[in-house]
N, C-alpha and C positions, 0 to 999 in steps of 0.2 A: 554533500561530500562528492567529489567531482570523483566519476566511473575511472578505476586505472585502464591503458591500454591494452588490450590481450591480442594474442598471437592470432596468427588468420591465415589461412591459405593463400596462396599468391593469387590468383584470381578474382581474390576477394582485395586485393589492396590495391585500389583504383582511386576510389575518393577520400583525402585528407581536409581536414578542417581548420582554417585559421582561425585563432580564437586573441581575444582580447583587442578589437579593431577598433581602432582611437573614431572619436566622432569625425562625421561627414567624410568619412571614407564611402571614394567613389568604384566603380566598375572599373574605371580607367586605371585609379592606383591598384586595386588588385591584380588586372594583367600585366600591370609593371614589373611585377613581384612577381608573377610568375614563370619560372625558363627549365628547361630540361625535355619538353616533348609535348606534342600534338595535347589540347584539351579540347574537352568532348565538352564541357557546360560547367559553371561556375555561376554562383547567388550567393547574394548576399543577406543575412537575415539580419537587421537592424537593431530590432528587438534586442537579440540575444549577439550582439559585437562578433556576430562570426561570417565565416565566409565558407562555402564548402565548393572543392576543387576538384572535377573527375578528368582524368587523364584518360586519353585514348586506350595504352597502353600502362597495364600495371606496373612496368617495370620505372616506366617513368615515374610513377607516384612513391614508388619504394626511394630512387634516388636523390626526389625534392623534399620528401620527409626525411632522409638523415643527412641532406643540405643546411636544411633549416634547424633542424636541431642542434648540429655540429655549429655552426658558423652564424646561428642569430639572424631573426628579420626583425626590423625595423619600417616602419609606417609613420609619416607624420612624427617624428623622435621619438618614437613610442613603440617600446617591444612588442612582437606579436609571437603569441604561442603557436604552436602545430598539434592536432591530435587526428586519427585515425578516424574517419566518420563512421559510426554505428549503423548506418543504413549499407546493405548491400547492393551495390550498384552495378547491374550488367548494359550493356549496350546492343541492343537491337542488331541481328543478323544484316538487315536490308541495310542501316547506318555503318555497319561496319563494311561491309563491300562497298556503299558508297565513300566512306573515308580512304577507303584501301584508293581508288581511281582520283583521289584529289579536292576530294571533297573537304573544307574546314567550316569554320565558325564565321569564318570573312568573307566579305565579297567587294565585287572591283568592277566600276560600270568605267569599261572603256568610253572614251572619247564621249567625257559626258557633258550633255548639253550646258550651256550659260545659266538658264534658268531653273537646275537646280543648286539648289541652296543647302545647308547642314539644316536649316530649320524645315525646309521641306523633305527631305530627306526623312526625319524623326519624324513629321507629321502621318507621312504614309504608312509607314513601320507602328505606330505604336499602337494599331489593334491588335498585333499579332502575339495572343497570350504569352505568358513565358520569356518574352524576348525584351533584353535588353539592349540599347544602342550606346556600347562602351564610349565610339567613337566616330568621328566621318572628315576627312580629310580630305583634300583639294590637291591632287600633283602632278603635273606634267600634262592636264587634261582630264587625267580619271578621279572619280571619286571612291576611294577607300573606306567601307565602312567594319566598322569591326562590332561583334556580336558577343555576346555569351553564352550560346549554345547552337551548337553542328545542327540538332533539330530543327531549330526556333529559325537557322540561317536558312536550310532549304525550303523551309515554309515562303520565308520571306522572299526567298529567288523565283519561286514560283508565281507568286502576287506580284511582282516588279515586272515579271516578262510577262505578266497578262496586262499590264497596265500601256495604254497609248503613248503616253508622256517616256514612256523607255522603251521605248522599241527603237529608239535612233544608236540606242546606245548597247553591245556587247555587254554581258554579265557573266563573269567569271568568279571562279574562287580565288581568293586571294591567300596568299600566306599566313601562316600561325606563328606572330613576332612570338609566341610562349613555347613554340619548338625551338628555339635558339638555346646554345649550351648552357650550362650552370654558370660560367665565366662571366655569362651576359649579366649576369643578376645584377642588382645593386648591391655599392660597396656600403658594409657596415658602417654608420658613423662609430669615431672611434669614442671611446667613453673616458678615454684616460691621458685628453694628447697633451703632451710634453711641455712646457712650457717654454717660450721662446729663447728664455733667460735659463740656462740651468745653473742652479744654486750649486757653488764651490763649496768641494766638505771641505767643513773647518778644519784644521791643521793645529794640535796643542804642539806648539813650542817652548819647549823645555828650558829655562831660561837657569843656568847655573847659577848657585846661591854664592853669592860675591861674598858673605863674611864665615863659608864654611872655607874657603880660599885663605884669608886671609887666617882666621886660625890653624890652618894647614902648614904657614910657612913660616906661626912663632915656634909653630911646638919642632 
């Protein structure tokens, strides 16, 4: 019997849970899904079809939970729930002042060399416990990587700028596409749409009885 949700302090409402996550949902589609403010880390647990999502700030996490409640998320055609995650989740003093200065989940190798690649890129990364490589994208010169956890990304900032192979290239933090407004969200598919054809209501026409007529004008 699935725990109902109970009331919480507001410092305590930071991390929500998606639940019922259609198979082979990826990292990528969950950052899709995610808009209203800064996150601090997001996993996914396979097993049990959930996703759990901590927002920098709790007020964010108040907003995207009665987002999604109000107005339905969708995955893959496939509704996904929201609940309140049971674990209490606080953020590190040190993480927090670095978040406060700029700090996110992303990072941005300027003017990065030819010979990296998205596959070397996740090769170098993937010791790094905890960390997952949502994505890494090629534009204008730099390489964009996006993460799923502020932690897991200063780790990795720190191993990249000891590394020879990036030292030609600036490391910055990049932007949190999951701080963009609720606007940003994806549009509900509709579940009810119209048909292109609307059916004409029928119309009973009352058709006068021609021999209550005609005994009308013997009598």
């Amino acid at each position: 019997m699935p725990k109902p949700d109970f009331p919480r302090t507001p410092e305590q409402l930071r991390s929500v849970r998606l639940v019922n996550l259609p198979d082979g949902t990826t990292y990528s589609d969950i950052a899709d899904v995610i808009r209203g403010g800064l996150v601090y880390e997001f996993y996914i647990t396979h097993g049990a079809a959930t996703a759990t999502i901590t927002f920098v700030e709790a007020a964010s996490a108040e907003v995207y939970f009665a987002h999604v409640r109000n107005n339905g998320l969708f995955l893959k055609n496939k509704r996904v729930g929201i609940r309140w995650s049971q674990r209490y989740q606080t953020i590190p003093g040190h993480h927090a002042n670095r978040i406060a200065k700029g700090v996110t989940r992303n990072i941005v190798l300027r003017k990065c060399g030819p010979n990296h690649t998205e596959a070397s890129v996740r090769e170098d990364l993937e010791h790094i416990h905890n960390l997952e490589v949502v994505n890494v994208e090629f534009r204008g010169g730099d390489c964009h990587i996006g993460t799923n956890s502020v932690a897991s990304a200063m780790y990795a900032r720190t191993c990249m700028t000891s590394r020879l192979k990036y030292k030609t290239s600036r490391i910055e933090w990049d932007v949190d596409e999951c701080a963009q407004p609720l606007s940003e969200m994806p549009s509900t598919p509709d579940q009810c749409a119209p048909s292109s054809a609307v059916p004409q209501r029928q119309v009973r026409v009352r058709t006068p009885n021609r021999f209550q007529v005609l005994a009308s004008k013997e009598e």
